[in-house]
MARTOR-306208 format. One line per field, with one value per residue (C-alpha): x, y, z; residue number from 0. Coordinates in Angstrom, 2 decimals. Each point is the difference from the previous one (the first is absolute). Last residue first. Layout:
BEGIN
u = X;...
v = Y;...
w = Z;...
i = NUM;...
This chain:
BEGIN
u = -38.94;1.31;3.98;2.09;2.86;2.06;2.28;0.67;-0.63;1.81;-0.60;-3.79;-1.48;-3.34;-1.55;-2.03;-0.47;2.21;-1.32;-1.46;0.06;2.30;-1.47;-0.10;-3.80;-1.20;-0.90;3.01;2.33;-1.78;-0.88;3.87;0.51;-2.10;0.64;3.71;1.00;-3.35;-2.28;0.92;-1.97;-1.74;-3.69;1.13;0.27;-2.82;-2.38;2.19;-0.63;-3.75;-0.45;2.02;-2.07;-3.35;1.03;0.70;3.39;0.46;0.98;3.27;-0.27;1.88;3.40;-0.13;0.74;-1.87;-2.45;2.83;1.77;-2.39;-0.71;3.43;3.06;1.68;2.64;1.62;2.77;2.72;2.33;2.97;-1.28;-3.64;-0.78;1.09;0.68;0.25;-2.47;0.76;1.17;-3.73;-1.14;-2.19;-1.73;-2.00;-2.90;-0.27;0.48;-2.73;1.10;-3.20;1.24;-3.23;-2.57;-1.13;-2.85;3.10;-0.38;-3.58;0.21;3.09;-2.87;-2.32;2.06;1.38;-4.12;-0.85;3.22;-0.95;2.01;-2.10;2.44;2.99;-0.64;0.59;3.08;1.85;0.11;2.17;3.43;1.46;-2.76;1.68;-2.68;-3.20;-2.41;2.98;0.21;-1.72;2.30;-1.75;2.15;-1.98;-0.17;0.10;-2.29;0.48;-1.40;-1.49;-0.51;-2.80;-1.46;3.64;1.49;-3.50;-0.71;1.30;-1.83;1.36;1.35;0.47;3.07;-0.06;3.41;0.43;2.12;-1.36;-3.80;-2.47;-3.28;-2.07;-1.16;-1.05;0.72;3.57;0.88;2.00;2.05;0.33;-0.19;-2.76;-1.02;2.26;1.59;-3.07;-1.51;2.35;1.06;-0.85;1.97;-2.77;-2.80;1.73;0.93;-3.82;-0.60;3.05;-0.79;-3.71;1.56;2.11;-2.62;0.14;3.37;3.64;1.81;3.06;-0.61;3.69;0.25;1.63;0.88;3.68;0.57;3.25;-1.42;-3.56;1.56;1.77;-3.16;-1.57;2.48;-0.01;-3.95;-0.39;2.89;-2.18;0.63;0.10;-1.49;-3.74;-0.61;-3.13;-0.51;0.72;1.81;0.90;2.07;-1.04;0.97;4.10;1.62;2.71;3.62;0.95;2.69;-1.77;-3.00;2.43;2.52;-3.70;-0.81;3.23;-0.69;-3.30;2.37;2.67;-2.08;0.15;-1.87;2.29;-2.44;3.40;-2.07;-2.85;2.30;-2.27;0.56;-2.56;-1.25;-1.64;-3.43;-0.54;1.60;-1.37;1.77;-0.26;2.65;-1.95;1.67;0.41;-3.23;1.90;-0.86;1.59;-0.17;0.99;-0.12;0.55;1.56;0.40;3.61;0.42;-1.32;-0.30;-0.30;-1.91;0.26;-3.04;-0.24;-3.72;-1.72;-1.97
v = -25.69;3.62;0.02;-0.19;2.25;-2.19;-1.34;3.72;1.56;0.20;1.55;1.57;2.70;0.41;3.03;-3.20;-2.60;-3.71;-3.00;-1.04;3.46;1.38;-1.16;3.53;-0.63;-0.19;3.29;0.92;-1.42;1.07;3.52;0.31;-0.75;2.36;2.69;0.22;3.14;1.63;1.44;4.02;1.94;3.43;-1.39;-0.77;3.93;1.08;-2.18;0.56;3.54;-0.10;-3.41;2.44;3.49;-1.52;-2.14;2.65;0.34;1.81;-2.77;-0.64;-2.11;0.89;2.02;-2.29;2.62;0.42;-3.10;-1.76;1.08;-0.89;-3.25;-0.80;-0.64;-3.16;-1.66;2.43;0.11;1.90;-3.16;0.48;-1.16;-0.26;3.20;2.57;3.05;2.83;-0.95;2.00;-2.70;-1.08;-3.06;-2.65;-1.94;-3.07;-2.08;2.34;-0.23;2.38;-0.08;0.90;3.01;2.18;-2.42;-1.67;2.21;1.04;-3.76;0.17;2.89;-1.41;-3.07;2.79;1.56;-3.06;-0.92;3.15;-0.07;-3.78;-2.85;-3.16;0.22;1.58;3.84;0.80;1.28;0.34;2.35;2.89;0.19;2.46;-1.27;-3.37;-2.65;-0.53;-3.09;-1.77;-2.55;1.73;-1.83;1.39;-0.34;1.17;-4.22;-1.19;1.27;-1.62;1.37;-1.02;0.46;-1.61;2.24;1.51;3.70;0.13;-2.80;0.25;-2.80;-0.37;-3.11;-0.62;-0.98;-1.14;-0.78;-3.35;-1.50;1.71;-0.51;0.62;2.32;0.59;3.75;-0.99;-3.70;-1.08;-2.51;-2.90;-2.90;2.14;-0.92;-2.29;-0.08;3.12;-2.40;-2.06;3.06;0.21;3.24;1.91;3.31;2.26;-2.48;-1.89;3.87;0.90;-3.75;0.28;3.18;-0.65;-3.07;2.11;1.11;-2.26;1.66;-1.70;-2.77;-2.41;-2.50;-0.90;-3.90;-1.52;-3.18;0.57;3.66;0.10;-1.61;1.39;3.52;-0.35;-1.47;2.88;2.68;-0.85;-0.33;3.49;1.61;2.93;1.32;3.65;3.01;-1.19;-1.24;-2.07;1.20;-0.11;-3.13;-2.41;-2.74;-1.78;-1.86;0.50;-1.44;2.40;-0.98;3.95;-1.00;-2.85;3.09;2.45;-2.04;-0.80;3.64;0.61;-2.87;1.36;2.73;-1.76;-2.75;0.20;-0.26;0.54;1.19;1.82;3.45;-0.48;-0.44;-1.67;-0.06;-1.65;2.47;-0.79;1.81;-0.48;-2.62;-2.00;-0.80;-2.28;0.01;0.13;2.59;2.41;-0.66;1.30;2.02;-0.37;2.36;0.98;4.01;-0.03;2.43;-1.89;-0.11;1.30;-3.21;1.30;-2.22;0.81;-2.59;1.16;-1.47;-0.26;2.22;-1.61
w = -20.27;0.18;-0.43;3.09;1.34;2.09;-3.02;-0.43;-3.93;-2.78;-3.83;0.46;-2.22;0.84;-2.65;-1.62;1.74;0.05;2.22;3.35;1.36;3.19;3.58;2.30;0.72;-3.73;-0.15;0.96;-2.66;-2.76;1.50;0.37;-3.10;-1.80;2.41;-0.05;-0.81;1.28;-2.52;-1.22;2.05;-1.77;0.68;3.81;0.24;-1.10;2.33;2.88;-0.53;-0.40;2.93;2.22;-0.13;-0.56;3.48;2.00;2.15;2.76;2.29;-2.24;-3.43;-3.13;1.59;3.43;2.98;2.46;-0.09;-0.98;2.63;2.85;-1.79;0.82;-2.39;-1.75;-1.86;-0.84;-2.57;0.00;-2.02;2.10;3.21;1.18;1.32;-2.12;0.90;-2.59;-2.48;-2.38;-2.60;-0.52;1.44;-1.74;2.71;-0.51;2.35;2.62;3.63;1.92;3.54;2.72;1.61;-1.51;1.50;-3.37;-2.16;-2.76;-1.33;-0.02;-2.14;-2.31;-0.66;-0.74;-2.42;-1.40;-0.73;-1.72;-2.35;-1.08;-1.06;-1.65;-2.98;1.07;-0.42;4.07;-0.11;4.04;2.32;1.63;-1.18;2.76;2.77;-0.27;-1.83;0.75;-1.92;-1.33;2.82;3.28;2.86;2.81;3.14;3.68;0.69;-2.88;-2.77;-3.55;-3.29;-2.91;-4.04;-1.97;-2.02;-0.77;0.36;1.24;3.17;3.24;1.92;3.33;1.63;3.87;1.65;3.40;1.66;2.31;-2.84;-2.81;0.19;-2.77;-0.16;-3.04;-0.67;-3.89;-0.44;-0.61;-2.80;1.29;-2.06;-3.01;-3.71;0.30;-3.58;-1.70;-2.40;-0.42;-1.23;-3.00;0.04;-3.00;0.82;0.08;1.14;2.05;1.27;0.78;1.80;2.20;0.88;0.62;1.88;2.73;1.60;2.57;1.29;-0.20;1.64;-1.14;3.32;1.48;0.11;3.62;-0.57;-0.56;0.96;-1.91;-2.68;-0.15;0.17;-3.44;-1.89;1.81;-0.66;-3.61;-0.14;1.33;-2.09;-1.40;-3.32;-0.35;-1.16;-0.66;3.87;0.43;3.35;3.74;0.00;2.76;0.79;3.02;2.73;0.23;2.67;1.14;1.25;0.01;-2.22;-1.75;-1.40;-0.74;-2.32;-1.63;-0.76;-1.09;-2.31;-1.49;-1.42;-1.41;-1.63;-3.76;-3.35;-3.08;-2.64;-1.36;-0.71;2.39;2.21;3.47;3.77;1.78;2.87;2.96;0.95;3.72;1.73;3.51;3.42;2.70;2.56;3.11;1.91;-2.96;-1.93;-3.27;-2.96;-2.78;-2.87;-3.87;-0.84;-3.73;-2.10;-3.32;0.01;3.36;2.19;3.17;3.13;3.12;3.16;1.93;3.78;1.11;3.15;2.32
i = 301;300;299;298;297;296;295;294;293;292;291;290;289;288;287;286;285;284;283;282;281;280;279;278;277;276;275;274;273;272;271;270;269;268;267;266;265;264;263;262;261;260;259;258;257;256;255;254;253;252;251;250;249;248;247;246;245;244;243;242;241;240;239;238;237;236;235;234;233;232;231;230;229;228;227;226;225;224;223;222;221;220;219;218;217;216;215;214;213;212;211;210;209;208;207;206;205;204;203;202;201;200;199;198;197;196;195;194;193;192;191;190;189;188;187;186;185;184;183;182;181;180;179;178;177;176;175;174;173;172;171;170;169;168;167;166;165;164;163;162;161;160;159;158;157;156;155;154;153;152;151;150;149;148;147;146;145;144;143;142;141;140;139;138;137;136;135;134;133;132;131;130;129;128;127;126;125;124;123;122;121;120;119;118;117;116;115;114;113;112;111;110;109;108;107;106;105;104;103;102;101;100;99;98;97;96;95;94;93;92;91;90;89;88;87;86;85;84;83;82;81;80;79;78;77;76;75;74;73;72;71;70;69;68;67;66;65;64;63;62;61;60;59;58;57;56;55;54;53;52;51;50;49;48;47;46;45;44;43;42;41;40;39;38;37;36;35;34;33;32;31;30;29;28;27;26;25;24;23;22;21;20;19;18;17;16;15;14;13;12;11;10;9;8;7;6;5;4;3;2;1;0
């Protein structure tokens, strides 16, 4: 059985945001929902994590999870929005904010960083994900895959012949992702990016961001050229830092070099505060967190 894939970009921070639907039964999940945040104003809004929502009562889908595929250190995510939202249109049905197991040596290395009160992070998820674990949507297996490098404790989903690979692979034009986060790792991304490319070649890679260039000269999702996602065939083919010909002195030297010339994300130190703590902003005032209004809906960490 195949799933239905609702894919919605969000072109500030070039973010692919999905649901994925058991058609017949109505049962659907979300993959990495976006919280829209100005780090200039500190004016936290909802625009994006409420197309996702008009979505979601149009089809008439019950929503069973809301999951993540990593820490993300470019944007905020809108889990606990969408599941303070969800729980009152569902009424006593309670989405599960998910991520992978690994997900505490992150939390642990940025406490550290960013002096997060444990208690903040305590709990922070209703689910993490073991390595391979299996889930149902509707009457659809899903299975989880462990995709670590641009973070230790990045995932994937399969569904059906779908892969949704996070920030591990990206479009073929932009090829992968840093890997100098702390806990990241060149060697790893190229062996996650291996496993990726060992899929039957018409299994759909959907990637986690796309930043298209102007010469793209069909674009398949509207006015904003980007694409959601392409086959393993074609990224085998064609993707400019990791085809089938690849070695792995070659890719961990140049993406070495290269993620030493990155500036840091725009909004990295906010985004790990929020994310770390399962989508729930902090308690109090931090430093490099400016925040003048927020949603009702979006909750602070207990």
């Amino acid at each position: 059985m195949e799933p239905k894939i609702h894919t919605v970009f969000e072109p500030v921070t070039g973010t692919w945001q999905y649901i994925i639907a058991d058609p017949s039964r109505k049962e659907a999940v979300i993959i990495d929902s976006v919280l829209d945040y100005d780090r200039d104003t500190g004016v936290i809004s909802t625009a994006s994590a409420d197309k996702l929502l008009e979505l979601i009562m149009g089809n008439e889908y019950m929503v069973s999870r809301i999951l993540e595929t990593h820490v993300h250190a470019d944007h905020l995510t809108a889990s606990r929005y969408l599941q303070n939202m969800l729980l009152q249109r569902q009424q006593q049905q309670r989405p599960l904010v998910c991520i992978g197991k690994h997900i505490s040596q992150v939390q642990e290395t940025m406490g550290q960083i960013y002096d997060i009160p444990a208690s903040e992070m305590q709990d922070a998820f209703d689910y993490t994900f073991s390595d391979g674990e299996k889930f149902r949507i509707g009457d659809l297996e899903a299975q989880v895959l462990h995709l670590p490098g641009h973070t230790p404790d990045h995932i994937g989903y399969i569904v059906g012949s779908n892969v949704f690979t996070g920030d591990s692979m990206f479009n073929p034009d932009i090829g992968s992702a840093r890997c100098d986060f702390p806990g990241g790792s060149a060697v790893a991304l190229y062996k996650s990016m291996h496993k990726l490319l060992s899929f039957p070649g018409h299994f759909r890679l959907y990637t986690g961001h796309d930043y298209p260039s102007k010469d793209r000269c069909v674009p398949e999702n509207g006015k904003s050229g980007a694409i959601p996602y392409t086959t393993v065939e074609a990224q085998s083919k064609e993707n400019k830092h990791m085809n089938a010909s690849t070695q792995l002195v070659d890719f961990v030297r140049w993406r070495t070099e290269r993620d030493s010339a990155l500036p840091e994300p725009k909004l990295l130190h906010q985004s790990m505060h929020v994310n770390v703590r399962g989508g729930r902003l902090p308690v109090g005032l931090v430093e490099r967190f400016k925040l003048e209004q927020k949603p009702v809906n979006v909750p602070r960490a207990a």
